[in-house]
Every structure is written in structure tokens, then in C-alpha cells.
C-alpha positions in Angstrom: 0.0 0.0 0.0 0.9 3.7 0.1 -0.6 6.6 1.0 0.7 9.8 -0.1 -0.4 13.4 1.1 0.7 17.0 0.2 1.8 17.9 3.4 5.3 16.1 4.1 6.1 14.3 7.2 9.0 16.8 8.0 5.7 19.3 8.3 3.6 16.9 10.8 3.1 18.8 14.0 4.4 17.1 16.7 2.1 14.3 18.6 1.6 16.3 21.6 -0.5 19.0 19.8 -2.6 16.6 17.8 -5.9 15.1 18.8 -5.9 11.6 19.3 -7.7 10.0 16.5 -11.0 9.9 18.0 -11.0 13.4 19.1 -10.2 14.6 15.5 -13.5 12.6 14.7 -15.7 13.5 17.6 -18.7 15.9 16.6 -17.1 15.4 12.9 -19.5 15.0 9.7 -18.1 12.2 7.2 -18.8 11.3 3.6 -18.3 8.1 2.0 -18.5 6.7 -1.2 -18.5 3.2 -2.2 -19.7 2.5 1.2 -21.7 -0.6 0.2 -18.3 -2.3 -0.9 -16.3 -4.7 0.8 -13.6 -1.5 2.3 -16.6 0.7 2.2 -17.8 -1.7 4.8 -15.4 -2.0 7.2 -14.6 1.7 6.9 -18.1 2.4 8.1 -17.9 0.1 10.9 -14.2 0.8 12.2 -15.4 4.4 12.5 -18.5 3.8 14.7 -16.9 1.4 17.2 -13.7 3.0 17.3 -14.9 6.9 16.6 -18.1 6.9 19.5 -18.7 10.7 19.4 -18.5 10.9 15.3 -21.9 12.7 14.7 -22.6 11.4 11.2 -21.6 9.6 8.3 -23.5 10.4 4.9 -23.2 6.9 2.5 -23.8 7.8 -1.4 -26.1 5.0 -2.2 -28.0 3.9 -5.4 -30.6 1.4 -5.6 -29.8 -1.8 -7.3 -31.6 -5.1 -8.1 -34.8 -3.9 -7.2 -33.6 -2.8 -3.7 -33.9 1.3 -2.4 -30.8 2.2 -0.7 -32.7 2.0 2.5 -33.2 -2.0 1.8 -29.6 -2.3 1.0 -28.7 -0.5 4.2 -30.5 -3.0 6.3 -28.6 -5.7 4.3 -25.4 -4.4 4.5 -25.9 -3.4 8.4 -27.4 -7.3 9.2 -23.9 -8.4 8.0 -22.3 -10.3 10.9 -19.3 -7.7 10.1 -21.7 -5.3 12.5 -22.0 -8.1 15.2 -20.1 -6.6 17.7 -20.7 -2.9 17.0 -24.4 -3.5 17.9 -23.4 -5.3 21.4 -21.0 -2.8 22.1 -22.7 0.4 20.9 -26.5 -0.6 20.1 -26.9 3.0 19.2 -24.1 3.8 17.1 -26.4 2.6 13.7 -28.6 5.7 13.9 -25.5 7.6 12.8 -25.3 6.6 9.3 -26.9 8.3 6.6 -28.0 7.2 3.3 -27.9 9.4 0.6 -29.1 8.9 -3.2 -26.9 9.2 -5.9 -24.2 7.5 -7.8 -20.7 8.1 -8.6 -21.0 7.5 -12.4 -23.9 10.3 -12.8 -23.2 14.1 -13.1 -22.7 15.9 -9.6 -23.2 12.0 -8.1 -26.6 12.1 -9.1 -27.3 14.0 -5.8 -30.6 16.0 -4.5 -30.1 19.7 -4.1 -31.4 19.0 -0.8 -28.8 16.6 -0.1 -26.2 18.3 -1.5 -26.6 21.2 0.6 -26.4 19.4 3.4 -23.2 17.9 2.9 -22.0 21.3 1.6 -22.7 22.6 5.2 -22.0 19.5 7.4 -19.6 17.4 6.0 -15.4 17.8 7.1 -14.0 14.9 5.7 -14.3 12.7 2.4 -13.6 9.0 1.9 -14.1 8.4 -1.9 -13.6 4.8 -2.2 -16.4 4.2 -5.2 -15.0 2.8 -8.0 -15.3 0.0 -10.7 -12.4 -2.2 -10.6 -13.2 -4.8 -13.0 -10.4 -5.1 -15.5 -12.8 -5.4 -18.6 -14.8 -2.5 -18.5 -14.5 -0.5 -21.5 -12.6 3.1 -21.8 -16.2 5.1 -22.0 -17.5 3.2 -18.5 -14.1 3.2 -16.6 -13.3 7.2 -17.2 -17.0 8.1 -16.2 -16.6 5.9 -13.3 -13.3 6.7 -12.5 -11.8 9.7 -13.5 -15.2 12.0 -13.9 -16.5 10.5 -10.9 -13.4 11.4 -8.5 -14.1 14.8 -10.5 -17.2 15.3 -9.1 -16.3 14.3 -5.3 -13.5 17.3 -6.1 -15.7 19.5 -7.4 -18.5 18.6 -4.0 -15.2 19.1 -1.9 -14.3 22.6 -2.9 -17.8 23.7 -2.0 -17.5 22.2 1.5 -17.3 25.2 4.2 -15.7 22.7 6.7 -13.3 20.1 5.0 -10.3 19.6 6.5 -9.1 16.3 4.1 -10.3 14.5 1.1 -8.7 10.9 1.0 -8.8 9.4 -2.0 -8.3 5.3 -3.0 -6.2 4.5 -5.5 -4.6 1.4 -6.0 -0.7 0.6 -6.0 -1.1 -0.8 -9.6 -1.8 1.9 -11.4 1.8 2.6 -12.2 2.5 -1.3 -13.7 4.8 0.0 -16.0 7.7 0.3 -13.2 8.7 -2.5 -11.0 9.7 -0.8 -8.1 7.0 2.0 -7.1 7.4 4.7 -4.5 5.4 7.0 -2.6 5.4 9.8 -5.4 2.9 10.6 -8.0 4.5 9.7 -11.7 4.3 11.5 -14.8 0.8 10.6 -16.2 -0.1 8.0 -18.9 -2.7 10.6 -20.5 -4.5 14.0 -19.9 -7.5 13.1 -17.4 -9.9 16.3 -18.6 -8.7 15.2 -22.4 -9.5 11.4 -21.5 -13.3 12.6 -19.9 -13.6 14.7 -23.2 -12.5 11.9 -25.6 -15.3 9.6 -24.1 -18.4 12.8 -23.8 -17.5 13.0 -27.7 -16.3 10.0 -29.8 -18.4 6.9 -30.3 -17.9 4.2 -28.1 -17.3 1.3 -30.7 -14.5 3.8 -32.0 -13.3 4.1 -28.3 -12.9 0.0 -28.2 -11.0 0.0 -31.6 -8.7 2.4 -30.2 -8.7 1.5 -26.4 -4.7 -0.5 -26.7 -3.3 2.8 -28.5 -5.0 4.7 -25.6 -4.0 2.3 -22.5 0.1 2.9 -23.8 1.9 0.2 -21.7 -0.6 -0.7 -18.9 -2.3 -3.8 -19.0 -6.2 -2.4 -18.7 -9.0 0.2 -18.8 -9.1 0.2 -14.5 -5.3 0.8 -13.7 -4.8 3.5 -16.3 -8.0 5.3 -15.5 -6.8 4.8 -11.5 -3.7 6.7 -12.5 -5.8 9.6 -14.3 -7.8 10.1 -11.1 -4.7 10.4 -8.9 -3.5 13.3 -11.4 -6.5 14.6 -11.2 -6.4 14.8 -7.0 -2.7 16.1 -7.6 -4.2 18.8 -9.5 -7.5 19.6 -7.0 -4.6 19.1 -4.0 -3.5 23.0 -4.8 -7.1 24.1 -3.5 -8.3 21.4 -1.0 -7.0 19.2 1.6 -6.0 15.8 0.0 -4.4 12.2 0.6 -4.3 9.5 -2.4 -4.4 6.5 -0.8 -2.9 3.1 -2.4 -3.6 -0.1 -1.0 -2.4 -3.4 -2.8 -4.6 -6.6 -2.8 -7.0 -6.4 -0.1 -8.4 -9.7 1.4 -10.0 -10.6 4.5 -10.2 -9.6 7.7 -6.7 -9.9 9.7 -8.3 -9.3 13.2 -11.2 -6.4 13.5 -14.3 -6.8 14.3 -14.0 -10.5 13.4 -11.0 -12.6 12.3 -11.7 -13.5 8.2 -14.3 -11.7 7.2 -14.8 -11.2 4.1 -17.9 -10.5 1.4 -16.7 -11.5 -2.4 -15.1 -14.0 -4.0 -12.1 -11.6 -5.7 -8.6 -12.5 -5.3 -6.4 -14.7 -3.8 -9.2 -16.2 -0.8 -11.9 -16.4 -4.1 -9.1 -18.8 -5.3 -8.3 -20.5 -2.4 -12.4 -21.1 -1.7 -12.7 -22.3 -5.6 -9.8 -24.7 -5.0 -11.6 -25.7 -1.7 -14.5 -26.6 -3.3 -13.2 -28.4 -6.1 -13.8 -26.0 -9.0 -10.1 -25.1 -10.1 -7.5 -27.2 -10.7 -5.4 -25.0 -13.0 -4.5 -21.3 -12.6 -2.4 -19.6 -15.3 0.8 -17.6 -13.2 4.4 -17.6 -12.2 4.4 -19.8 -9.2 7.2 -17.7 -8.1 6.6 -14.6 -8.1 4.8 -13.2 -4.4 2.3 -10.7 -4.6 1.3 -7.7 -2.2 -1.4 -8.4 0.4 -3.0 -6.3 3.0 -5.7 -7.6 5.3 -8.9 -5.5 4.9 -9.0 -3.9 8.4 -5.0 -3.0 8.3 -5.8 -1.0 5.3 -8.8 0.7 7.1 -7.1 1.8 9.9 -4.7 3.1 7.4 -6.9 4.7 5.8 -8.8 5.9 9.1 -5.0 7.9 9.6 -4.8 9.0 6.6 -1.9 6.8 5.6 -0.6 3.8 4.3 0.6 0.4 5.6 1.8 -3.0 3.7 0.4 -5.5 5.5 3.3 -8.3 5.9 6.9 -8.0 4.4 6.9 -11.4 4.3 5.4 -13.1 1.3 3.3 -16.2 -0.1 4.4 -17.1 -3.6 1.3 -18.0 -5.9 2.4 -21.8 -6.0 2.6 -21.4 -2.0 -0.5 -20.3 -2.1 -2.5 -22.6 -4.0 -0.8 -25.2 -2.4 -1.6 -24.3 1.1 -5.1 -23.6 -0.1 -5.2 -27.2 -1.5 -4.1 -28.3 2.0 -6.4 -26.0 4.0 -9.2 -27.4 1.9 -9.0 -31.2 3.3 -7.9 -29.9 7.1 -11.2 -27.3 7.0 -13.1 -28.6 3.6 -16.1 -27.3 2.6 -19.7 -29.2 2.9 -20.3 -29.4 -0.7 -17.2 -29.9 -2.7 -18.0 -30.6 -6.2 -14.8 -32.8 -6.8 -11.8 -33.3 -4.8 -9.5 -30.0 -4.3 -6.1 -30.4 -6.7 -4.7 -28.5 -8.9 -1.2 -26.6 -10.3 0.0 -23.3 -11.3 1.6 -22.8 -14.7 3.0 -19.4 -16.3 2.8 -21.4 -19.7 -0.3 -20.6 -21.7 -0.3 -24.0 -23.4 -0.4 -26.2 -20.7 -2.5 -23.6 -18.8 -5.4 -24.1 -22.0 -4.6 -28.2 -21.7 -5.6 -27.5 -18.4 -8.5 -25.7 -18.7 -9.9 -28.5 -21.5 -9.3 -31.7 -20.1 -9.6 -30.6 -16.1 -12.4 -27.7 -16.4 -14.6 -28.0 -19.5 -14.6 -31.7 -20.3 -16.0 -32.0 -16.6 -18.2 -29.2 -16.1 -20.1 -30.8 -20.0 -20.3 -34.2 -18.1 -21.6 -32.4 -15.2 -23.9 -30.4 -17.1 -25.3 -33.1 -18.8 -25.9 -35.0 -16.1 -28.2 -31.9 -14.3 -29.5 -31.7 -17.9 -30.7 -35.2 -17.3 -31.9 -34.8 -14.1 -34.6 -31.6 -15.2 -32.4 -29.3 -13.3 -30.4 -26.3 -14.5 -26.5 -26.7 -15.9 -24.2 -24.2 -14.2 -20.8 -25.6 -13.9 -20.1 -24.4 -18.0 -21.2 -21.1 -16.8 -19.2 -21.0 -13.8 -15.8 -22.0 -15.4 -16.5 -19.4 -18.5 -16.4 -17.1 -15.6 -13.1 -18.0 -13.7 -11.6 -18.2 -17.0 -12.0 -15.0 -18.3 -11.6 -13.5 -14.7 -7.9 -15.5 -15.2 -7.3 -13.8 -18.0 -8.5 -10.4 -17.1 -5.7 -10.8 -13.9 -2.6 -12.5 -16.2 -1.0 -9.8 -16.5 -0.7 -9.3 -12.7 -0.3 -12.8 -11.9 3.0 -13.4 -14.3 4.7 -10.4 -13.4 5.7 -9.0 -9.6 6.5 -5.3 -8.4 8.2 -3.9 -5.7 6.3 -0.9 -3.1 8.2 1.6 -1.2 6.2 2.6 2.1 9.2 4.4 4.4 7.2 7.7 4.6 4.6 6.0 5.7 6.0 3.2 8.2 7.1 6.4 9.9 4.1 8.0 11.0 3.3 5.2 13.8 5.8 6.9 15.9 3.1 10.2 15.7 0.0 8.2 17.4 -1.0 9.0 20.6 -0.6 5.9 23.0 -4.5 6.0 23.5 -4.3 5.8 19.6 -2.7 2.9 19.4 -4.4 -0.3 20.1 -7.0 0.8 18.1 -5.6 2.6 15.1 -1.5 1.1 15.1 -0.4 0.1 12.1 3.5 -0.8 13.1 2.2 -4.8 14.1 3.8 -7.6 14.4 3.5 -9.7 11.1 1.6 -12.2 11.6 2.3 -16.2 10.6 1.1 -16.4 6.9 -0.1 -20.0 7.4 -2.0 -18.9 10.1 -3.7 -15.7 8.6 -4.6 -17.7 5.1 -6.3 -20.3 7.1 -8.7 -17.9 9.2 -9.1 -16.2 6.1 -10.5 -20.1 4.2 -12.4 -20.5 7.5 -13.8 -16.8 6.7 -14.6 -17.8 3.6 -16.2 -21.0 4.7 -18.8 -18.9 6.8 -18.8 -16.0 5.4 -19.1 -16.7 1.6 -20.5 -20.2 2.0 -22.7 -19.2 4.8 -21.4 -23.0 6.1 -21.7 -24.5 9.9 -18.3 -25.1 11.6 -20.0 -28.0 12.9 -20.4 -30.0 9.6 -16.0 -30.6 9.3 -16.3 -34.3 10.4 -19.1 -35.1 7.8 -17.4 -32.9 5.1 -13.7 -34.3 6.0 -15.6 -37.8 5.0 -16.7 -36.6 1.9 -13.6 -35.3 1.3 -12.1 -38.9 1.3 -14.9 -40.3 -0.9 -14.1 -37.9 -3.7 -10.4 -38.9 -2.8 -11.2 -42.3 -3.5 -13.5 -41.0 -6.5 -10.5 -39.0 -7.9 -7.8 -41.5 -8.0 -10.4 -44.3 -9.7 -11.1 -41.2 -12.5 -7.4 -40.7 -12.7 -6.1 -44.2 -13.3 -9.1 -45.0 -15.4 -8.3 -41.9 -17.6 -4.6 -42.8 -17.4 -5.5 -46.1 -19.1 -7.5 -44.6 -21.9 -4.9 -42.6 -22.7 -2.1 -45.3 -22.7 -4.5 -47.6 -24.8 -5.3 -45.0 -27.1 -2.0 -43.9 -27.6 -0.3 -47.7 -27.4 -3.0 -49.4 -29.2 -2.5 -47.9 -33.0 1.5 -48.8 -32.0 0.9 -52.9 -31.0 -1.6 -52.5 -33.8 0.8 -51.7 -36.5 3.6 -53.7 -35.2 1.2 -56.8 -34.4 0.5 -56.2 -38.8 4.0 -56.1 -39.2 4.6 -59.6 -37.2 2.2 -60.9 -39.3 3.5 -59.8 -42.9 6.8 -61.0 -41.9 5.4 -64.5 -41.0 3.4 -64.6 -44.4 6.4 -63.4 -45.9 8.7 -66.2 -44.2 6.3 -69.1 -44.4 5.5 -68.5 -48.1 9.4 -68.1 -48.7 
């Protein structure tokens, strides 16, 4: 992760004339965007426990899927994330605030009513909305994006009260470097030339052109992610502002609840599909590590306006899968659909062998048998999924950067020691093998919405897809050797008998 702000740490005042952390908050008015994502979440709730005497927090909310933003308050809020906010603070709820808009509209598709409100109230700005798939087109990812962190900006300057807008970025928007530090690079385009290009050219000219436009990064969300940070860096000379990078975030390390977590994205997504039997090939460099950070590490981060790498010790992807394969049979899940194998290759070939003879040729079998049965196929449909999601992320999983934080992994020493249990960032690292398994057990109950309870009765049908597996594999085994050492004996067995024709008749 990094966090980078205007303001240089050789300019922090010293701790003693700072508030603690939830001083600074207390009586404070607090706008959030994106707060119905997976960091929007835990943002939310890390500042009610640990923030008490925060008087508000506005979330821009849209409805979706039928839902008002009202409904998808009382979803989100039911979440067993808010568990232990409600025993400790049954009050604290009534703080939060839904308002109706949407990042992708003009002025966030916000009320004048509403608007003025936060114009008057609101201090502080998390603007964590985004769209981060990797295979949106150019037109959808600069409205979302760049025009949408535009109009936070332009809602910022007109704030009487703001005293900091922090901004997520990501640390991948600069892919083009292998070793990044906390400093803003020269940009890969003009952000008010990229939000004019797609207000006046045609969208299916846009997709023609988008490789031209991308220049040597790998998709539509990390260079539209690097637009927006120029586009803070330019707003910075008038308002208050922190861009915040954080790297891969995954589940819960510790706060409220150890592995919680709310999608299927990333490395725990992977490690659950292994678990459950679904992938048993993954196209990446089994070597190379990758850059975590647990979801409420990057919060509090965030919370202090900073940034923190959550381990200096690393997993490589092979490690990874591996453990997840072994995680799977010591905490399996209660419905695998075969048992959990698999390998990592960085060779597209065998990767696409892979795919064929492991993922489709079993998931049309599969299929067929549903088919069969009256019921619905979906394994096709799943796979066509996790394969073009592995595609969408090859280019991060064969290649392996290097983040600079030592601005950052200074500012612990500036926290008040009532600050620090709650808010520290400077922890001890914790024991990888450890960490991914709470965060498999997360996704056990979290994802799976599985009982604990049911291991015994899942570890045995664990073993019977063992059994299952090894019978498929021999049996497949032979096929193969017959089909490929039959037309040989064949051919030779002809040959023997020409040659005894040939030598009886002589």
C-alpha cells in the first residue's frame, strides 16, 4: 500500500499538539462513497466502534436489483461484520446516513437537498467508489473513474468545513515500473482530455482504439486509476488531499471478526474455488509473491490518513494454492464438487490443456448429467467465468512489483498511546499459514454461509471424492495409454504378421 499526502512528514506537527484519532473525529460529519463495498464496509464500521462521538456519516447509495438504498442499508448493516458494533454500541447505527446518488452520474446524481447538506456539514471525504473490473470499456471506466473522482472534487471545494479528502487509488496503477514509490508519476494521458474523448467519440471507435490509448498498462481500470490520482494532484492546490494506495485487499486480519470477508475476488476467491473443487489449474508464475494487505489493516490506514503494507513477508502464488489445497481437506467445505487439486503454470499452453481436459470436459459431463436430471446446468457457466476473470488478472499474476512505504511506516511513531491499540499500524507480522487459514475459514462462513460444525461429515466426503479422484485418474490414465499404445501394438502386431506370411510362403 501507500498513502501519499501534500503535506510532508517533515511538516507533521508534533504528537503532543494533535488530537488523538477519536478526538479529531468527535462531533465530525463524514462522507463516503462506495460504502456498500467490501472497504466501504469496514470503513463504516471501524469508525462507529472505534470513533463513539462521530456525529454522522453520509453513504452515497444507489438502488440496485430492485432494492432502495434504505433495503440495501438494512442488508449491508445485518452483515455479521456489524456483530459486535451493535453489542458494544446498540446506538451507534442511527448515525449513518443514506444518501441517493451515484458516482458515475453528473454531480453524483445527488438531490439539491442533499447536497446542501453535505455542503454545510460534512469535514471529511472517503471516496472509495469505484469500478475495478479489468474489462470495462474506456467510456465506462473514465466516467466511473476519473469524472467520478471529478465530481467528489468539485462537491469538496464547495465544502465550508473540509479539513481532508482521502482518495483510493490502488498501488497498480503505475505497472509500468517494478519498483514504485510514494510519489505521484508523470501521467499515462491527460484526465480532462481522456473525460472529453469519451463525452464525444463513439464508443465502438473508443474500443477499436482503447490499446493505443491504455500505452503500456495492461487495462482500462489501472490506467484510468492513474488519471484520477492526477486529477487529485491537481485539485490538492485548492483542498486538503491524501491519495491513498492499498495493494490486494483480502479478508479480515483481526477487526471486528477474524476472516471476514464479502466476495469471491482474489487470492481467498481462489483459495475457496480450489476448496471446493472448481479449479484445478491457474495460469501464473508460481514464483513470483504478490502484495497483500488484510482488509481492516488497510482501514485503519486509511482511518489515519496513511498507508501500511500489511506483511513483508510473502506467499508465492504456487505457496499459495498449495496451502489452499491443503487448507481445503484440514477445513473442507460441505459441498465440494470434486476433490480439491490442482497446479499453477505461467505457460499458456499447458494452462489451455488444463483448462480443456480438467475444467470444461468435466463441467459438460456435469452439465449433462443436471441436464438429465430436469435441473439447471451451471458448472459451464461458472468455469466461463473463472476463466475469463484469469485472463482479465494474467498480466498481474506473471509479473511481480516492488512498493516503497518508508514515509509511511514512519508516522506510527506520531500516534497517541491511547491511539494505538485501536488505530496502530506498526504490528507484528503475523504467521502467513495462520492468517490464510482464518481467512478459508472466513470464507467458509462468510461466503459459503457454512456451519463449523459439519468438518467431520465434510472431511468424509472429502475422502470419498479422494477415493472418486484416484479411480477417475487411473481410469483416464488407461484410456490414454490404450489410445496412444494401441494404434502402436496394432501396427507392429501387422508387421509380425507380414513378416510370417512373408517367411512361411518363402
Amino acid at each position: 500500500m501507500h498513502a501519499r499526502s501534500q503535506q510532508d512528514l517533515s511538516g507533521l506537527t508534533r504528537m503532543a499538539e494533535l488530537p488523538t484519532i477519536p478526538q479529531f473525529f468527535a462531533g465530525r460529519h463524514v462522507f463516503v462513497t462506495g460504502a456498500s463495498g467490501f472497504m466501504g464496509k469496514v470503513l463504516v464500521e471501524k469508525l462507529l466502534r472505534s470513533c463513539p462521538d462521530i456525529a454522522k456519516i453520509y453513504m452515497l447509495m444507489r438502488a440496485k436489483r430492485g432494492k432502495s438504498p434504505l433495503d440495501r442499508l438494512q442488508t449491508i448493516t445485518n452483515m455479521e461484520l456489524f456483530d459486535r458494533l451493535k453489542q458494544e454500541q446498540p446506538h451507534a447505527l442511527e448515525k449513518l446516513v443514506v444518501v441517493t446518488g451515484d458516482a458515475i452520474k453528473p454531480g453524483l446524481g445527488l438531490w439539491a437537498d442533499d447536497r446542501r447538506i453535505l455542503e454545510e456539514r460534512v469535514s471529511i471525504i472517503f471516496h472509495v467508489a469505484a469500478s475495478v473490473r479489468f474489462d470495462d470499456s474506456i467510456t465506462y471506466a473514465v466516467n466511473m473513474n476519473v469524472r467520478g473522482t471529478q465530481e467528489v472534487a468539485e462537491l469538496a471545494l464547495k465544502m465550508k468545513n473540509l479539513v481532508v479528502l482521502l482518495h483510493v487509488s490502488t498501488t497498480y496503477c503505475n505497472t509500468d515500473r517494478k519498483v514504485i514509490d510514494e510519489v505521484i508519476y508523470p501521467p499515462h494521458g491527460d484526465w480532462k482530455k481522456s473525460i472529453e474523448m469519451v463525452e464525444k467519440i463513439d464508443e465502438a471507435v473508443l474500443r477499436l482504439i482503447t490499446p493505443k490509448i491504455l500505452g503500456g498498462l495492461p487495462n482500462t481500470y489501472t490506467y484510468t486509476k492513474s488519471l484520477a490520482e492526477h486529477l487529485i494532484e491537481d485539485y490538492s492546490e485548492r483542498i486538503p488531499a491524501v491519495i491513498f494506495r492499498p495493494s490486494i485487499v483480502i479478508s479480515t486480519l483481526d477487526e471486528p471478526i477474524k476472516g471476514w470477508i464479502d466476495n469471491f475476488n482474489g487470492p481467498v476467491g481462489l483459495m475457496a474455488a480450489g476448496g471446493k473443487g472448481i479449479v484445478h489449474c491457474f495460469l501464473a508464475d508460481a514464483d513470483i509473491t504478490s502484495d497483500y494487505v488484510p482488509v481492516d489493516i488497510a482501514i485503519k490506514s486509511m482511518i489515519t490518513a496513511a498507508w501500511y503494507r500489511g506483511s513483508q513477508r510473502t506467499l508465492s502464488l504456487g505457496e499459495l494454492l498449495s496451502r489452499a489445497y491443503s487448507f481445503a481437506l484440514e477445513i473442507p467445505v460441505d459441498k465440494p464438487l470434486w476433490y480439491p487439486s490442482g497446479f499453477v503454470t505461467k505457460y499458456n499452453s499447458v494452462f489451455q490443456i488444463g483448462v480443456i481436459f480438467l475444467h470444461l470436459l468435466p463441467a459438460i459431463i456435469f452439465d449433462t448429467v443436471l441436464k438429465i436430471d430436469g435441473q439447471k446446468p451451471l458448472l459451464i457457466n461458472i468455469h466461463r467465468r473463472i476463466y475469463v476473470a484469469n485472463l482479465a488478472l494474467k498480466y498481474f499474476m506473471l509479473n511481480q512489483w516492488r512498493f516503497l512505504n518508508r514515509r509511511f511506516m514512519s508516522l506510527s511513531t506520531f500516534l497517541h498511546q491511547s491511539d494505538v491499540e485501536a488505530f496502530s499500524i506498526d504490528i507484528e507480522t503475523p504467521d502467513l499459514t495462520d492468517y490464510f487459514r482464518i481467512c478459508l475459514i472466513g470464507g467458509k462462513k462468510y461466503l459459503f454461509k457454512e456451519d463449523m460444525s459439519n468438518i467431520p461429515k465434510a472431511r468424509k466426503n472429502i475422502y470419498r471424492l479422494y477415493v472418486l479422484d484416484r479411480i477417475v485418474r487411473v481410469l483416464f490414465f488407461i484410456l490414454i495409454t490404450l489410445y496412444v499404445v494401441l494404434p502402436f501394438w496394432n501396427a507392429a502386431l501387422r508387421q509380425w504378421l507380414k513378416f510370417q506370411d512373408t517367411f512361411f510362403s518363402s
